[in-house]
BANU-222503 format. One record per residue (C-alpha): x negated, y negated, z; residue in three letters. Coordinates in pm, whole numbers, padded with zeros to 5 digits, always signed. Layout:
// BANU-222503
XYZALA ...
END
This chain:
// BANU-222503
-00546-00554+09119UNK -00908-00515+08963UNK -00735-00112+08902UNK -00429-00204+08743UNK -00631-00439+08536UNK -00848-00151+08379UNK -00579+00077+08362UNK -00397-00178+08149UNK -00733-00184+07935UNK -00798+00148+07900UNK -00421+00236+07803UNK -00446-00087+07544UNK -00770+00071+07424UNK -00647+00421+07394UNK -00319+00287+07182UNK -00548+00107+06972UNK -00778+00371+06888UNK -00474+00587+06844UNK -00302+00348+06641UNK -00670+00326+06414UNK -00659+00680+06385UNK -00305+00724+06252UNK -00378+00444+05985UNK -00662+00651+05870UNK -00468+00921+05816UNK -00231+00805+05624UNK -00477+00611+05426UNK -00487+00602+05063UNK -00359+00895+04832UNK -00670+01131+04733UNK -00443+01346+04499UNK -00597+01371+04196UNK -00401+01287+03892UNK -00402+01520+03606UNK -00200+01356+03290UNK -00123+01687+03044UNK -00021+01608+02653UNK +00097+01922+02464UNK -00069+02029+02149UNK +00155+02339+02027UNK +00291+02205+01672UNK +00124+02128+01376UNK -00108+01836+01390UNK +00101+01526+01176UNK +00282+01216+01231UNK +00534+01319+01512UNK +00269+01471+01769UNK +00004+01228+01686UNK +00270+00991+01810UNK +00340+01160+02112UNK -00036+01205+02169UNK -00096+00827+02134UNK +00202+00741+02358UNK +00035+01006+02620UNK -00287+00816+02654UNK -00154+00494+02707UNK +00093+00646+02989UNK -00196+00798+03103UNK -00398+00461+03126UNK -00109+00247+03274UNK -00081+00528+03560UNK -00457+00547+03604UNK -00477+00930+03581UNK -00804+01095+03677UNK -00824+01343+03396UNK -00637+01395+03089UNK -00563+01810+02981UNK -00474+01882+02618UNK -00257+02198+02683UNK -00335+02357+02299UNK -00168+02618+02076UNK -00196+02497+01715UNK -00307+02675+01333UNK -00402+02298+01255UNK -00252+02061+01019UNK -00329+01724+00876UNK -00712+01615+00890UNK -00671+01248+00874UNK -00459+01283+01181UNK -00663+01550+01307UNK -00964+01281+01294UNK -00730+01004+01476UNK -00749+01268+01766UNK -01065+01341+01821UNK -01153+00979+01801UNK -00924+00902+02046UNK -01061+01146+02316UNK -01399+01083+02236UNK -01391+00705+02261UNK -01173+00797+02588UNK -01264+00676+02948UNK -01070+00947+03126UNK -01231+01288+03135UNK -01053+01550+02868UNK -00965+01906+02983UNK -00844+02163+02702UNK -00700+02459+02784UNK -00670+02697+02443UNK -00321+02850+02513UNK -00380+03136+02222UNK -00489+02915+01928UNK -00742+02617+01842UNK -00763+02687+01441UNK -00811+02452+01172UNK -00797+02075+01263UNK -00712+02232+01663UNK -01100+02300+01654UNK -01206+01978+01576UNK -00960+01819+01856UNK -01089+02093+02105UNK -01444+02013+02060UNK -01404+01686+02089UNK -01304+01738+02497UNK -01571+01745+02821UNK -01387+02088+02892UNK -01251+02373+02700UNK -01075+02674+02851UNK -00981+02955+02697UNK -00689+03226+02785UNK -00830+03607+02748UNK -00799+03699+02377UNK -00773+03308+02260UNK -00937+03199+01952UNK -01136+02898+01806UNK -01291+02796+01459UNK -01174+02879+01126UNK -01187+02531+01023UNK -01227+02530+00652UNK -01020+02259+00454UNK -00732+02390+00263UNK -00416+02276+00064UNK -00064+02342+00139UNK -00073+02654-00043UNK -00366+02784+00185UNK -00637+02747-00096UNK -00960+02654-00005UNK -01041+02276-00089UNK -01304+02115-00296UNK -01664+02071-00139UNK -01653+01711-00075UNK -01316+01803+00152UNK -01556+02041+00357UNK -01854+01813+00347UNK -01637+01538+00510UNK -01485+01831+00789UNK -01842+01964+00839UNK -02003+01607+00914UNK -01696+01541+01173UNK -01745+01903+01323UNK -02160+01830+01314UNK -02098+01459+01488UNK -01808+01594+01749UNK -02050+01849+01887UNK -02338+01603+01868UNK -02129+01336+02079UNK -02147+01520+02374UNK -02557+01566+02397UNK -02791+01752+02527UNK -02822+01921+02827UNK -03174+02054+03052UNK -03226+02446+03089UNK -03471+02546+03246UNK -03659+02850+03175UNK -03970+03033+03344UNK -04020+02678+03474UNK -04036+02524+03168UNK -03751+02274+03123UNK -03575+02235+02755UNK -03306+02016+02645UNK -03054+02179+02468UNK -02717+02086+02269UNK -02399+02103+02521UNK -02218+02213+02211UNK -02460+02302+01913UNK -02392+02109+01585UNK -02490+02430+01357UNK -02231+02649+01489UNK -01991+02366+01474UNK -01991+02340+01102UNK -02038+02714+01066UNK -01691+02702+01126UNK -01625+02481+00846UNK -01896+02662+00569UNK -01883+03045+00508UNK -02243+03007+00372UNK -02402+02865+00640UNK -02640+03181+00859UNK -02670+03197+01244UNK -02858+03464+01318UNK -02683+03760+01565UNK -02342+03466+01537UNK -02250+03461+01190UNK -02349+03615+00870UNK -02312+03408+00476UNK -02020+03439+00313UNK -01806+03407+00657UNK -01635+03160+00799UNK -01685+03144+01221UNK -01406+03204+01471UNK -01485+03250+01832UNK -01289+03462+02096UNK -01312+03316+02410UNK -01619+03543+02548UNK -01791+03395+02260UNK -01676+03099+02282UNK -01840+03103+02668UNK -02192+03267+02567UNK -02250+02995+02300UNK -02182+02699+02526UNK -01777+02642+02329UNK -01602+02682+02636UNK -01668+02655+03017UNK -01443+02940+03089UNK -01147+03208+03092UNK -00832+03093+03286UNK -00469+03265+03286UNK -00273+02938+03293UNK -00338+02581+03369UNK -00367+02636+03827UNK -00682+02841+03707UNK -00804+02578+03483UNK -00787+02336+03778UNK -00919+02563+03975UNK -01203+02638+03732UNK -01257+02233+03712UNK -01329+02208+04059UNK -00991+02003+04082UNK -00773+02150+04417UNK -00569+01843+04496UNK -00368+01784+04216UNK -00042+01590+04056UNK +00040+01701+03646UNK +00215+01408+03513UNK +00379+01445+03169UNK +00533+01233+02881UNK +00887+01206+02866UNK +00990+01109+02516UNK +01314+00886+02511UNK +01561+00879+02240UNK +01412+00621+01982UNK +01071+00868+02024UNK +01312+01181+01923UNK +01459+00993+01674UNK +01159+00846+01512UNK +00965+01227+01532UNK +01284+01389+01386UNK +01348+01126+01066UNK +00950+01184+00984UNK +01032+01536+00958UNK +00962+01661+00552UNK +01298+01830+00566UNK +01501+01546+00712UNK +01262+01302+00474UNK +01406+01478+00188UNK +01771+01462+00249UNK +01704+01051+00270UNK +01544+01044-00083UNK +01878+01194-00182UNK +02082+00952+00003UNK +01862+00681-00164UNK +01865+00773-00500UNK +02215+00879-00527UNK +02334+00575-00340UNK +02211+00386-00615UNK +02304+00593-00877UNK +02669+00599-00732UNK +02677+00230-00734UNK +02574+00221-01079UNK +02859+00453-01180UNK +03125+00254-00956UNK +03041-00075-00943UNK +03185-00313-00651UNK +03218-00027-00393UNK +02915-00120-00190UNK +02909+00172+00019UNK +02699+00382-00183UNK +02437+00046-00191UNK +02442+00013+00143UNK +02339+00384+00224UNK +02067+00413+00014UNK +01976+00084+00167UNK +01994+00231+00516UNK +01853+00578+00403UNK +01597+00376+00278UNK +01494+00197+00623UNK +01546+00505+00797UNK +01309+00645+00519UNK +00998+00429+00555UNK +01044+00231+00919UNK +00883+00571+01076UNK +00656+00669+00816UNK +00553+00302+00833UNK +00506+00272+01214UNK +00327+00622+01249UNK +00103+00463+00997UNK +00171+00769+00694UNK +00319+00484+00472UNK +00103+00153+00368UNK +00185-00177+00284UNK +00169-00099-00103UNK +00383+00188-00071UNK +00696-00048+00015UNK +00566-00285-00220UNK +00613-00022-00501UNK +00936+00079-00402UNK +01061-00314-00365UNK +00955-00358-00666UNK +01179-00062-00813UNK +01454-00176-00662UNK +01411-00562-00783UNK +01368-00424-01139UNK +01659-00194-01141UNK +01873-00534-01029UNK +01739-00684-01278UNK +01843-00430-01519UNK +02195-00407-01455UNK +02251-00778-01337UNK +02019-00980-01632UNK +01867-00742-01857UNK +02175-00502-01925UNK +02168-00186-02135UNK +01895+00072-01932UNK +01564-00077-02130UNK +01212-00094-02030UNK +01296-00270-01663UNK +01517-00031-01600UNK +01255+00256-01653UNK +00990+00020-01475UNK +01224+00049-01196UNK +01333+00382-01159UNK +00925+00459-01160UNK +00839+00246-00899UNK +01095+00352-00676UNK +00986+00743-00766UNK +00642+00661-00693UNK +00697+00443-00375UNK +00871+00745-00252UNK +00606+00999-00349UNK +00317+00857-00235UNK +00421+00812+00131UNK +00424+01225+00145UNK +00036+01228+00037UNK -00179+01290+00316UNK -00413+00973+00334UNK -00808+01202+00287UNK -00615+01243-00105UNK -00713+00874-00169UNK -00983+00878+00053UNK -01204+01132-00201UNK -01043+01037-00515UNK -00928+01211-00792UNK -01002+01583-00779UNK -00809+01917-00971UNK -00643+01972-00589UNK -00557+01613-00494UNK -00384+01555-00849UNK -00216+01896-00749UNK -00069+01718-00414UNK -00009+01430-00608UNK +00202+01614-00872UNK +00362+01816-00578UNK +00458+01487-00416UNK +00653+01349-00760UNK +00787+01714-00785UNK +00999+01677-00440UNK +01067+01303-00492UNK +01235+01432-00905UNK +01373+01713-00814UNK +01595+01540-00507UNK +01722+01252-00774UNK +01849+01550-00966UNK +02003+01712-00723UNK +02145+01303-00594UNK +02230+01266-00942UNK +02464+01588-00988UNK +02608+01541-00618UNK +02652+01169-00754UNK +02897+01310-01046UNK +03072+01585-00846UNK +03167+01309-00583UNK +03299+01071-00833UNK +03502+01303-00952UNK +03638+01362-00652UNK +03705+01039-00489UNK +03747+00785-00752UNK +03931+00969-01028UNK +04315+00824-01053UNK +04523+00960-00772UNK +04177+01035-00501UNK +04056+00835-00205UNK +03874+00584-00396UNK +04056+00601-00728UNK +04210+00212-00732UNK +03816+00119-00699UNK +03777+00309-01034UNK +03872+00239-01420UNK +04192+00438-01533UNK +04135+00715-01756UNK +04475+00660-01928UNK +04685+00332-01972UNK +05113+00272-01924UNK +05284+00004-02130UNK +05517+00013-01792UNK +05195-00146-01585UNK +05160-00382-01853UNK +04921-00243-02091UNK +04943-00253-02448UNK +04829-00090-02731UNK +04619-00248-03023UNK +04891-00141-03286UNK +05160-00315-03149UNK +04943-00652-03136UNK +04677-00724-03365UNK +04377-00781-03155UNK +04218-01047-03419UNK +04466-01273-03312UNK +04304-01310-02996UNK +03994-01424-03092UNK +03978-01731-02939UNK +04194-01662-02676UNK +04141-01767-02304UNK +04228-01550-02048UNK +04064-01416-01675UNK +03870-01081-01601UNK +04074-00827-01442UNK +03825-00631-01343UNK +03427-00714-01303UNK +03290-00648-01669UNK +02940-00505-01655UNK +02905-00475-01941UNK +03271-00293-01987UNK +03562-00398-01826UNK +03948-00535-01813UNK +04062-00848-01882UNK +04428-01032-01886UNK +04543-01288-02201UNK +04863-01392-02145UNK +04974-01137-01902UNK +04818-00882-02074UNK +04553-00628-01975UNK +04337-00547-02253UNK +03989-00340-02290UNK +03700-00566-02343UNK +03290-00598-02298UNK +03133-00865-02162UNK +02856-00998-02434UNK +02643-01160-02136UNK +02616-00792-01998UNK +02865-00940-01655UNK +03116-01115-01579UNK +03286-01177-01240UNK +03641-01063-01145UNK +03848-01339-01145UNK +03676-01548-01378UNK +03762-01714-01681UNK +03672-01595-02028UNK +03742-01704-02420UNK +03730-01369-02674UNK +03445-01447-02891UNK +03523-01141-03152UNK +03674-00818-03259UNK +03497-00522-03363UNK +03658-00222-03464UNK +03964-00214-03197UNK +03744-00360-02917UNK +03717-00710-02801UNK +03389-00887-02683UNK +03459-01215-02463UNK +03209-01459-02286UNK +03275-01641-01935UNK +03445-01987-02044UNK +03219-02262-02065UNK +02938-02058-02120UNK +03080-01992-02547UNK 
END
């Protein structure tokens, strides 16, 4: 009995311990999780939102390290600066691997990583500040790109080397050669001589402490990292993330500030259609909601450009006859429009011979689309709203037929209807139609508009052409 009772123990014993030793097997994951965010456009609105987006993804899944996988001539420095804040303020480690290029504003995000590694023949540097027509920018531009490329290396320390055993702390990343690739006339001797700006290949890059390595592709980055157990988790952008990246295009930005100015030009030209209002309404939402929420257009912007609008109502509705709120108007919607396209470091430094050149650059796209709005405007209303086209009952007649019940002046003297009460044919604004007795008659509204439908008295004649108030208002 005593024997069965041990065996019984020993076989409970033996499960057990087997049982412990399966659970610890299939213990908790140890696959490190590597979150990669691609850098291989031009640093602006649309991939600083899909950067952003990335590091939060990256945060909600807990991912060990982030990698930046980079190929980029630069871009926008006030985004460019978002960046590298963002990784250097990160908690997650930052891997860059330099798939061919890190130029420009690429440097500064590249620096701004623990890691950087470079494919064979890869290049970084050449980060001087210029315009959009590749001309250098005004000193205080680099002064403000030096100090960030000075303060990004500076971030990440100093580091011990120790030499015929004397220990010296040195720079991980040395701020000097950082803004040597920013100035052309800053000197590092046997690195870069005056008058050139620096660029490092990726065995330079290595020997002056820019990069921890050469790697083929990203499994010899990992590799390189000392990370062998790995999972590379990327962002999948859904529809409303297209969408928004594709309307803050500049070409696709453009075609709205035709829709927007032509839609209003269009319903000036054809009153009471609507249509035209209500796509320049939704051109305009589509305009500034993404420039607005990738943070390119500010509150004042769309104050401006409300503004415009109200004034331009106010013109045609109050203050009829295109005077100085009219002209108020059409300015502040031109300018709301323009200054969304500036790149924010323009306001940032003030005025200067290049940011007034950006500035005017700006107004030239916003003028030059109303023109081309303006001429589409007049081809289309030619073409749907003249007499016999798709639109043409929403439009004045060009010509008038006793047979529909018009007459002319000579057969009935139109003094004799001064006085008269009749209703508006059509809206009068300030021109219009309106119907005494049955008849339709030519007329201008001296208010500047009157309704359809609503009752008016002919205050006078002038010269073949009647001018009539709304009744009750004589």
């Amino acid at each position: 009995m005593k024997r069965i009772t041990v065996t019984v123990t020993l076989l409970l014993l033996i499960a057990f311990a087997a049982s412990t030793g399966m659970k610890a097997q299939s213990g908790p994951d140890t696959t490190t999780l590597v979150y990669k965010v691609k850098i291989d456009k031009m640093i602006a609105a649309p991939l600083w939102r899909s950067v952003k987006k990335s590091f939060v993804e990256a945060d909600s899944l807990d991912a060990d390290f982030m990698l930046l996988h980079m190929n980029t001539y630069g871009g926008q420095v006030d985004i460019a600066d978002s960046m590298r804040t963002l990784i250097l303020n990160h908690r997650i480690p930052v891997l860059v691997f330099i798939d061919n290029q890190a130029i420009s504003a690429g440097a500064l995000i590249a620096i701004a990583a623990d890691s950087i590694y470079m494919r064979p023949g890869a290049s970084i540097g050449a980060a001087t500040v210029v315009d959009q027509t590749g001309q250098k920018m005004p000193d205080k531009y680099q002064s403000f790109m030096r100090g960030m490329m000075r303060a990004t290396a500076e971030a990440h320390g100093k580091k011990p080397v120790v030499k015929d055993g004397d220990t010296t702390w040195v720079w991980h990343r040395d701020p000097e050669i950082a803004q040597a690739m920013v100035d052309p006339s800053i000197v590092l001797k046997s690195i870069v001589d005056t008058g050139q700006v620096l660029t490092f290949t990726a065995l330079e890059a290595i020997k002056y402490g820019f990069s921890e390595g050469e790697a083929e592709n990203i499994e010899q980055v990992m590799e390189m990292a000392g990370i062998k157990n790995y999972n590379i988790k990327e962002l999948k952008l859904s529809a409303v993330d297209k969408l928004i990246m594709l309307l803050v295009n500049p070409a696709v930005s453009g075609l709205l500030i035709i829709l927007i100015i032509g839609g209003i030009y269009f319903e000036l030209q054809s009153p009471g259609v609507g249509f035209p209002l209500a796509a320049a309404a939704v051109a305009a939402l589509l305009y500034f909601a993404p420039m607005y929420l990738e943070g390119a257009a500010e509150n004042w912007h769309l104050i401006i450009f409300i503004l415009g609008i109200i004034l331009v109502l106010l013109e045609i509705f109050a203050f009829p006859g295109f005077g100085v709120t009219g002209v108020l108007g059409v300015i502040g919607i031109v300018t709301g429009l323009a200054f969304v396209m500036i790149d924010k470091i323009v306001f940032r430094f003030g005025p200067s011979t290049d940011g007034v050149r950006e500035v005017l650059a700006a107004f030239a796209i916003v003028v030059l689309a109303t023109f081309i709005s303006f001429f589409l405007s007049l081809w289309l209303s030619r073409k749907l709203f003249a007499p016999n086209r798709l639109f043409g009952s929403l439009a004045l007649e060009t010509s008038v037929n006793q047979a529909d019940g018009f007459v002319s002046f000579d057969k009935v003297k139109l003094h004799s209807l001064v006085g008269s009460s009749g209703t508006a044919h059509t809206v009068l604004r300030p021109s219009g139609k309106v119907m005494i007795d049955g008849d339709v008659w030519p007329a201008v509204a001296e208010t500047g508009f009157i309704a359809r439908g609503a009752a008016i008295t002919v205050r006078r004649e002038e010269q073949g052409q009647l001018y009539v108030v709304e009744s009750g208002k004589a």
